[in-house]
N, C-alpha and C positions, 0 to 999 in steps of 0.2 A: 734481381738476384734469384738463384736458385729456392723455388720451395714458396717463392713469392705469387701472388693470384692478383692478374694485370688488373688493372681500374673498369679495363672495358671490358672484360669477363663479369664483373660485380653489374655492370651499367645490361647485357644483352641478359645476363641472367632474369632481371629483375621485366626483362621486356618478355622473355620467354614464359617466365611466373603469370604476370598479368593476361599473355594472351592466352593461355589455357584456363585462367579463371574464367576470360570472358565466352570463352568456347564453351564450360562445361553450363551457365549460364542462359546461355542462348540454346542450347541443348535442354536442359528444365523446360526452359520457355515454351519449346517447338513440342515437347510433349504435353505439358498440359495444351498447348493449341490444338494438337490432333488428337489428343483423346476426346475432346470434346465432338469431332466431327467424324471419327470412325465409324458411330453405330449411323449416323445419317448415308457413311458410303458403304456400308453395311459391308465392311474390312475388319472388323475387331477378330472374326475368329481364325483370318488368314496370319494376322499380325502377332496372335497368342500361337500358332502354330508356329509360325518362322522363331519366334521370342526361345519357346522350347526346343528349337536347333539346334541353339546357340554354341554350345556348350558340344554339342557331338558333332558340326562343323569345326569348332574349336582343335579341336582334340587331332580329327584329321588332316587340319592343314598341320599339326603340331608334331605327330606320331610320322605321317608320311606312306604313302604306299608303297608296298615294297614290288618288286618287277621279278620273275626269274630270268635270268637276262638272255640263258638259251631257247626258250619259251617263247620269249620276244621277237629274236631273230628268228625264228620258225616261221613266228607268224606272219610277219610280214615279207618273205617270201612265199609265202601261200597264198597271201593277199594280190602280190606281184604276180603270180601265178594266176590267179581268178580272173588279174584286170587282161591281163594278153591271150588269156582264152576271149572273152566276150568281145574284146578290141579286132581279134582274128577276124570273127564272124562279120561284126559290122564293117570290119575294111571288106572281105570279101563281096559285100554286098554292093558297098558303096562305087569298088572298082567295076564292078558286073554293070552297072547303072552309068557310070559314067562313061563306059568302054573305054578305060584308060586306071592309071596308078593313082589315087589323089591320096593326099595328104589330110586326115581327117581333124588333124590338130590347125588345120590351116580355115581362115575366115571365109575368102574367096571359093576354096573350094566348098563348103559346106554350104554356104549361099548356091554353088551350082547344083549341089548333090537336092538341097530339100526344094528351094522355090524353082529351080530350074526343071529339073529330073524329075525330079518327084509332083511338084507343082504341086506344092500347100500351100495354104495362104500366109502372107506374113500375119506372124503374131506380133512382132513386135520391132521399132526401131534402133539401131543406135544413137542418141542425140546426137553426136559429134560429126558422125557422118551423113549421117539421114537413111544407111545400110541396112539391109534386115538382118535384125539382130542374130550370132548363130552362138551365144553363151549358152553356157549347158541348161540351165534350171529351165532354158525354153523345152528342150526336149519332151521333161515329163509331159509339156502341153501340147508335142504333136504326137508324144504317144496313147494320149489320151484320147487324140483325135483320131487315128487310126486302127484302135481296138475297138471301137462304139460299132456295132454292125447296123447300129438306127440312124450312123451318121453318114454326112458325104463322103467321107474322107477312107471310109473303112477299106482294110488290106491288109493282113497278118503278114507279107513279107518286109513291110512299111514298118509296122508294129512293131515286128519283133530287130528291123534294124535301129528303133530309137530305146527299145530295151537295153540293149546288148550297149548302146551307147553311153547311158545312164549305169548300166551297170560297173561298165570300167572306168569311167570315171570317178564311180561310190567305194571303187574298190583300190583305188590310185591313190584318193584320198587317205580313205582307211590307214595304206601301206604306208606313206609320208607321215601322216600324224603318229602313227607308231611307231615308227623309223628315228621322227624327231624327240622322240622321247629320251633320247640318251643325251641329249643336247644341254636338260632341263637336269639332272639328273646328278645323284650323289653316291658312292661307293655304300654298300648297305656294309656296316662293321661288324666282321668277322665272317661275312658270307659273300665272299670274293664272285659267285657265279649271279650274285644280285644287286641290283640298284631302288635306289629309293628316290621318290619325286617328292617333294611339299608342295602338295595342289594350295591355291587360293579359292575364294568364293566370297562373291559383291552378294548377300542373300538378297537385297533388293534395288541389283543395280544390272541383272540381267533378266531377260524374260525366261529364257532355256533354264534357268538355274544350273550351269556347266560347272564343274571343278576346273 
């Protein structure tokens, strides 16, 4: 009947009651265990630090931040902007080297441009294939290797084509992540030209501590 509270509402209730007693329980528990072992991992003053966060993390996954939303879109065409200026230079280089068009987003050809053309050494494989690896984060490591003038490797036209690489795609990123923010995103009330995000935050479930 209407107004009535089913049997198994009373039965999941009483399961829902118990398992949070036993959670806050085990939770006592785990503190007094690690308080005891903190000053040993000599953690207590990182742990009183994050402890006094709490509370102003709180607030801004709570509060939310606010965007101006034309601000936004600015920026990430200027970002878009940054990445095809620095993408220009390193295609032009990379077509000059290769005497033909290549495709710098492409594996094969990257594999031609650095270990072929260029001839560095491999830094690194891919498992799957056994290929030398052409994933970006290798870059910083042959642009490292190509700025050193106490190294084998040194060449500033070298260099500045693995700059130029790292840099549009720091800057692609950038554009995307800023881009995707409206994805995430809530009408700010009463100010139609802005949006509002509610960041999260693991305080010790990341290393970067990111929102």
């Amino acid at each position: 009947e209407e107004g009535e509270v089913p049997e198994e509402f009373e039965y999941f209730k009483d399961v829902c009651v118990n398992y949070a007693g036993k959670d806050v329980e085990r939770t006592i528990l785990l503190h007094g265990v690690f308080q005891e072992v903190m000053d040993d991992l000599d953690v207590r003053k990182g742990y009183e630090r994050e402890k006094r966060l709490l509370q102003v993390v709180y607030r801004i996954e709570q509060d939310g931040i606010t965007i101006n939303e034309k601000k936004r879109i600015a920026k990430v065409k200027t970002l878009l902007g940054d990445k095809d200026k620095h993408a220009l230079v390193a295609q032009k280089f990379a077509d000059k080297v290769a005497k033909r068009e290549v495709n710098l987003r492409s594996a094969p050809d990257l594999v031609e441009i650095i270990y072929k053309k260029l001839k560095l050494p491999i830094a690194k494989v891919t498992p799957k294939t056994g290929q030398p690896s052409t994933k970006a984060e290798i870059f910083a490591d042959f642009y490292d290797m190509t700025k050193d003038p106490k190294g084998g490797h040194y060449d500033k036209a070298k260099s500045a084509f693995f700059l130029n690489l790292i840099l549009s795609k720091k800057y692609e990123k950038a554009a995307k992540d800023l881009d995707n923010y409206k994805n995430y995103s809530l009408p700010c009330p009463g100010h139609k030209n802005y949006i509002v995000i509610y960041p999260s935050l693991n305080q010790s479930g990341t290393g970067t501590v990111r929102f």
